[in-house]
DRENZASE-381214 format. One record per residue (C-alpha): residue number from 0; residue in three letters; z, x, y. Coordinates in steps of 0.2 Angstrom, whole numbers. Example, Ala and Ser with C-alpha at 12.3 -4.5 7.8 and 13.67 -1.06 7.14 Angstrom:
DRENZASE-381214
pos->0	code->Ala	Z->39	X->62	Y->-22;
pos->1	code->Ser	Z->36	X->68	Y->-5;
This chain:
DRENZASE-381214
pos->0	code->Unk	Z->-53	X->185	Y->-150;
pos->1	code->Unk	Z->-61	X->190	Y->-133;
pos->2	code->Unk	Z->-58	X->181	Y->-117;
pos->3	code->Unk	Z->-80	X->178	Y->-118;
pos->4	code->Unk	Z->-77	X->170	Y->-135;
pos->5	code->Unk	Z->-65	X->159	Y->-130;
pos->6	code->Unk	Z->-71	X->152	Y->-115;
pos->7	code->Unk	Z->-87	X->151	Y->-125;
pos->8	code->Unk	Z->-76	X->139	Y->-139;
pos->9	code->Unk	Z->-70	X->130	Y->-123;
pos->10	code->Unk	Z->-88	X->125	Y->-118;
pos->11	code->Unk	Z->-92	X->119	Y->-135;
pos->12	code->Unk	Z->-76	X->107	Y->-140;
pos->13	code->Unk	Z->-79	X->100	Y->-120;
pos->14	code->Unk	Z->-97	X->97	Y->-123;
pos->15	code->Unk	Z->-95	X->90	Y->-140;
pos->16	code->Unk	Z->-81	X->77	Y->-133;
pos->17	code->Unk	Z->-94	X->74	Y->-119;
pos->18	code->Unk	Z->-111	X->72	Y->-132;
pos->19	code->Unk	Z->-97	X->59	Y->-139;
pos->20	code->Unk	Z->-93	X->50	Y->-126;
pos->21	code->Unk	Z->-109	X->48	Y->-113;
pos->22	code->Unk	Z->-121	X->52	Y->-128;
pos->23	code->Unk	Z->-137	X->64	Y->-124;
pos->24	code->Unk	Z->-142	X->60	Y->-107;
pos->25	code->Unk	Z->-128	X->55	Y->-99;
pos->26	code->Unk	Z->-119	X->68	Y->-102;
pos->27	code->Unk	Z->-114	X->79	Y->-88;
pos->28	code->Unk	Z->-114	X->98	Y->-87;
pos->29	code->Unk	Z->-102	X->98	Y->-73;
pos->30	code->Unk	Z->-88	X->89	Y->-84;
pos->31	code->Unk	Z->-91	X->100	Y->-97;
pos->32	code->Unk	Z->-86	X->114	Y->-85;
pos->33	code->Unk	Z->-71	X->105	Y->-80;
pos->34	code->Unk	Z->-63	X->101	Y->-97;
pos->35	code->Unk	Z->-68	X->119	Y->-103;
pos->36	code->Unk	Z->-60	X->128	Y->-87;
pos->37	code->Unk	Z->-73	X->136	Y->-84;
pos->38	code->Unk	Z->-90	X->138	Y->-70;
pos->39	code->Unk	Z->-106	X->133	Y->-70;
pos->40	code->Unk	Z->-113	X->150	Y->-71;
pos->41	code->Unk	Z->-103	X->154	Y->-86;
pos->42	code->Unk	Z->-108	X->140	Y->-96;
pos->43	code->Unk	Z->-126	X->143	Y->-93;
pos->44	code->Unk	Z->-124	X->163	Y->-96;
pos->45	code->Unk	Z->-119	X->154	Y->-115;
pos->46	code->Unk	Z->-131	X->141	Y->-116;
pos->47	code->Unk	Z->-148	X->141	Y->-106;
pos->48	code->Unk	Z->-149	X->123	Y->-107;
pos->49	code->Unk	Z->-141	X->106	Y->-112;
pos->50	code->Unk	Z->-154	X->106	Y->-127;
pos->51	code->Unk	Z->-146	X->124	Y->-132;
pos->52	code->Unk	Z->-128	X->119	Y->-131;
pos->53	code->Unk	Z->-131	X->104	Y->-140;
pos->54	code->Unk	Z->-141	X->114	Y->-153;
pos->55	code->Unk	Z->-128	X->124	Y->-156;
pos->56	code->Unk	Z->-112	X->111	Y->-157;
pos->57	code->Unk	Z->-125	X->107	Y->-173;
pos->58	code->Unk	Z->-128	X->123	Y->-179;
pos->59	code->Unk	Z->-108	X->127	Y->-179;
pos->60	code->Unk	Z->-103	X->110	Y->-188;
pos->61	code->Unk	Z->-114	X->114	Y->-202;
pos->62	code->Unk	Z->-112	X->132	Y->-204;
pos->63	code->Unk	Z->-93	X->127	Y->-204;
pos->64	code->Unk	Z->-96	X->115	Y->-219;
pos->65	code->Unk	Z->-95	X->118	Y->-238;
pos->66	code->Unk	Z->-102	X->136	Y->-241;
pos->67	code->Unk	Z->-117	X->135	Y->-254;
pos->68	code->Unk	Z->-108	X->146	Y->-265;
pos->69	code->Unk	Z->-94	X->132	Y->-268;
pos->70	code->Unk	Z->-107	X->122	Y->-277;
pos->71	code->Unk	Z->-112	X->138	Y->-289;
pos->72	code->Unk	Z->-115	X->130	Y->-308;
pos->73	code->Unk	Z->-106	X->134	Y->-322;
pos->74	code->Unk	Z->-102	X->131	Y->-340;
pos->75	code->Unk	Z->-86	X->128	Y->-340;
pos->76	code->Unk	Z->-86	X->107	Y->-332;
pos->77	code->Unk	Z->-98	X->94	Y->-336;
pos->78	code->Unk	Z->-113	X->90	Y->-323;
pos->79	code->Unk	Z->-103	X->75	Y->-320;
pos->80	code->Unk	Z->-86	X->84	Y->-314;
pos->81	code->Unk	Z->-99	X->97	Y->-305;
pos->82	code->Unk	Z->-108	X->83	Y->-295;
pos->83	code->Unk	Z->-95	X->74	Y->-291;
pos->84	code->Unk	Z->-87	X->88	Y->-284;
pos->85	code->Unk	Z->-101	X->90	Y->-273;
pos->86	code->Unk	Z->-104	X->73	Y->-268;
pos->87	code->Unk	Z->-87	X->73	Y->-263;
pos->88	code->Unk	Z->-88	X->88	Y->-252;
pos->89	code->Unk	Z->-104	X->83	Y->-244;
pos->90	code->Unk	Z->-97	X->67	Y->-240;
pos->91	code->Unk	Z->-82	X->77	Y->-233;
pos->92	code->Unk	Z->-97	X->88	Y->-222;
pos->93	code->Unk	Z->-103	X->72	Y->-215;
pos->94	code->Unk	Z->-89	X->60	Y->-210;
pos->95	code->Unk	Z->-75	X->75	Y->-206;
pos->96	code->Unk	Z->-86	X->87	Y->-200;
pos->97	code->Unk	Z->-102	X->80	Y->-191;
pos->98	code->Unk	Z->-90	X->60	Y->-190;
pos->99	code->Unk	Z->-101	X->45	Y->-186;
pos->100	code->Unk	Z->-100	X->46	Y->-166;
pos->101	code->Unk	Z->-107	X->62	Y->-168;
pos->102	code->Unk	Z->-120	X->57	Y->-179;
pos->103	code->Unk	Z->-125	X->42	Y->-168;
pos->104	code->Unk	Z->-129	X->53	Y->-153;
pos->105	code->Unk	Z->-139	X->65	Y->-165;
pos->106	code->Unk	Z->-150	X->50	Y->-172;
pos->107	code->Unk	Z->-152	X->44	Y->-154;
pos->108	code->Unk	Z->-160	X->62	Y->-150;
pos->109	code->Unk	Z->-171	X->61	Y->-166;
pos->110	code->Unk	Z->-179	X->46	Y->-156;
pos->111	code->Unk	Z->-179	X->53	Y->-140;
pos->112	code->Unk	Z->-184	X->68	Y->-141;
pos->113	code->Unk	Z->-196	X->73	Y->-155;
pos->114	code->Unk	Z->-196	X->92	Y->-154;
pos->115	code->Unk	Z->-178	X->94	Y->-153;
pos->116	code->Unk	Z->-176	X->82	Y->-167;
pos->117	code->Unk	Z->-187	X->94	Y->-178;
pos->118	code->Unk	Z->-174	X->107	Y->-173;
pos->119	code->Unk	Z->-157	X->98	Y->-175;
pos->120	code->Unk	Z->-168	X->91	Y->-193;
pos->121	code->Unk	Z->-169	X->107	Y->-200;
pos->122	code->Unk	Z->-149	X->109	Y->-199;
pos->123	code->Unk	Z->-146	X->95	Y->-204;
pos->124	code->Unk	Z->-155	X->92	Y->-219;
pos->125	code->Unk	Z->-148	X->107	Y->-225;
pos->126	code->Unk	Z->-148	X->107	Y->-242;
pos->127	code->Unk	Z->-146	X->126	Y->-249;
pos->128	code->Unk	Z->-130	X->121	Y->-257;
pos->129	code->Unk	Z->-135	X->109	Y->-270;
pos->130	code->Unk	Z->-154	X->118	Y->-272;
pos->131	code->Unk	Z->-143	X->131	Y->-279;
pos->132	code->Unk	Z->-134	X->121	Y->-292;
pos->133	code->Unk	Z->-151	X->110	Y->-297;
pos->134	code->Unk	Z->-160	X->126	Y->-298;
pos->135	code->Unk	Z->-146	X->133	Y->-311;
pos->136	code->Unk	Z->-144	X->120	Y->-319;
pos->137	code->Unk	Z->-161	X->114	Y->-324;
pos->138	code->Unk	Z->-162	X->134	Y->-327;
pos->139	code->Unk	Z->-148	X->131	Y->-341;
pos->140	code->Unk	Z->-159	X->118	Y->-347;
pos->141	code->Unk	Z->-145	X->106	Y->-342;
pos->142	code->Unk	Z->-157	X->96	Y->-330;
pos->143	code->Unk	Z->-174	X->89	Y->-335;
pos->144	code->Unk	Z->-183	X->89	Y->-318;
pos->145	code->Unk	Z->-197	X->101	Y->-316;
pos->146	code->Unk	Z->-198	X->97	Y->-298;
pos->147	code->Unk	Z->-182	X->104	Y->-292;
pos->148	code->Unk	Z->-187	X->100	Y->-274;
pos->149	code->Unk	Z->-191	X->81	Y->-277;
pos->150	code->Unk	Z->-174	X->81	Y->-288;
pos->151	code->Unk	Z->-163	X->87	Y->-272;
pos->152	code->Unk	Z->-174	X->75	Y->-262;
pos->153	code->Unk	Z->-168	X->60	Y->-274;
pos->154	code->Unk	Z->-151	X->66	Y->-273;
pos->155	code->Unk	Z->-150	X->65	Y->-254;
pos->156	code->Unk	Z->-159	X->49	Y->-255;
pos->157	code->Unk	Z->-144	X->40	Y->-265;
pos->158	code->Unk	Z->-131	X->50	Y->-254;
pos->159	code->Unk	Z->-136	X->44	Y->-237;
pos->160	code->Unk	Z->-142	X->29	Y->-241;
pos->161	code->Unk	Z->-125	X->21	Y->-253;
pos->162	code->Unk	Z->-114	X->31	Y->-239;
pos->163	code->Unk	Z->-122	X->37	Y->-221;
pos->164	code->Unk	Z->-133	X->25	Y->-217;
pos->165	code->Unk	Z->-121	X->10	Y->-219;
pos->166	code->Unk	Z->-108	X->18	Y->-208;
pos->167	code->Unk	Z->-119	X->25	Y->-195;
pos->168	code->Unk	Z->-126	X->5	Y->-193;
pos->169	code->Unk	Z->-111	X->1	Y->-191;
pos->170	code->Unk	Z->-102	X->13	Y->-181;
pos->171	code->Unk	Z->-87	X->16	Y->-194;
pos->172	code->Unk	Z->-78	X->33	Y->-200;
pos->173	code->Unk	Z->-74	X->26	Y->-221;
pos->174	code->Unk	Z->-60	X->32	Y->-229;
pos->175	code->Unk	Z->-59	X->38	Y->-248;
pos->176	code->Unk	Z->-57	X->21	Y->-252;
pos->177	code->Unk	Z->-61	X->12	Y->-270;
pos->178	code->Unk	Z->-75	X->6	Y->-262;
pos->179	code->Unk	Z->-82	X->24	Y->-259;
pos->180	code->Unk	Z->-78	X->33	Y->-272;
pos->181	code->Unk	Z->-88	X->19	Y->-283;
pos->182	code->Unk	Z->-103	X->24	Y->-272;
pos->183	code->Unk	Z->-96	X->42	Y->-276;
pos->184	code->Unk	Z->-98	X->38	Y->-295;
pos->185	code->Unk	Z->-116	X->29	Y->-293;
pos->186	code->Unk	Z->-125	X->43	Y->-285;
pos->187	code->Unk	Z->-119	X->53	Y->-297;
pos->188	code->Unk	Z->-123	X->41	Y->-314;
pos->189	code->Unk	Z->-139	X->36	Y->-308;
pos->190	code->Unk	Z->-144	X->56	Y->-305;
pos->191	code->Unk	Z->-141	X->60	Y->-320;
pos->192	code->Unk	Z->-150	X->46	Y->-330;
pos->193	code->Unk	Z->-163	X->51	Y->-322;
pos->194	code->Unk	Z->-161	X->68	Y->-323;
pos->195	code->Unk	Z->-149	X->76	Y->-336;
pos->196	code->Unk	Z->-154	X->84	Y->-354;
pos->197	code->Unk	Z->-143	X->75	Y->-368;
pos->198	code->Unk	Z->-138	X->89	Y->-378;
């Protein structure tokens, strides 16, 4: 790895401990140089801004989350099995990779600052992974929805709402618990009530 890549990782693990700890705009650029080892002109030759560098702490957390082609449909497993293997890693994407205290300083952004809320939006709600699988699927004729769009907007609707909001409100990392992995198995039964082709 070269040295500019590394100090450039530097800048990124000290600015995420810092976006964690002071939130948004109390976060200070000049302890971020200091727990990254590094000056102030090197960190802005990285990042042009504090907007930037927090953009792109995002952008690296989701593009080091479950690939899309992990959630590939196939034949071979029931939709259950399929979804709830996906559920599962998308929960794994947002409490391990994204955690609440991250996710609490991002949600204070989306109210603070509209335009850059649009931006950090569009990484979040990321959902390539699973349009893949419901657009296979209801290819297979597996699924009912002709509305794929509407269908992934229902299935991020029951996966936030059973497991990210609650957490979020109350400012607690959940572990695979009973507890979750009932919510785990009503996202996926109540998706595919609505959704699934009895065959």
């Amino acid at each position: 790895m070269k040295r500019t890549e590394i100090k450039r990782l530097a800048i990124i693990d000290a600015a995420r401990a810092e976006f964690i700890e002071k939130g948004f705009l109390e976060a200070n650029m000049d302890n971020v140089c200091k727990k990254a080892d590094v000056s102030k002109r090197t960190l802005y030759r990285h990042f042009e801004s504090k907007e930037r560098l927090f953009s792109s702490i995002l952008k690296i957390v989701q593009d080091s989350a479950t690939p899309p082609e992990q959630y590939r449909y196939t034949e071979e497993k029931t939709l259950q099995e399929q979804l709830t293997e996906i559920t599962l890693a998308e929960i794994d994407t947002i409490f391990n990779q994204y955690g609440i205290p991250l996710s609490r300083v991002i949600i204070m952004e989306f109210l603070r600052q509209p335009k850059l809320a649009t931006e950090i939006a569009e990484q979040l709600n990321s959902t390539k992974g699973i349009e893949l699988w419901v657009e296979t699927a209801a290819g297979a004729g597996r699924l009912n929805g002709q509305d794929t769009s509407l269908m992934v907007q229902v299935y991020g609707s029951l996966l936030k709402g059973l497991t990210f909001w609650p957490n979020v409100m109350i400012n607690k990392q959940p572990s695979m618990n009973a507890e979750l992995r009932t919510k785990v198995d009503t996202i996926v039964s109540v998706f595919l009530a609505a959704y699934a082709v009895n065959s």
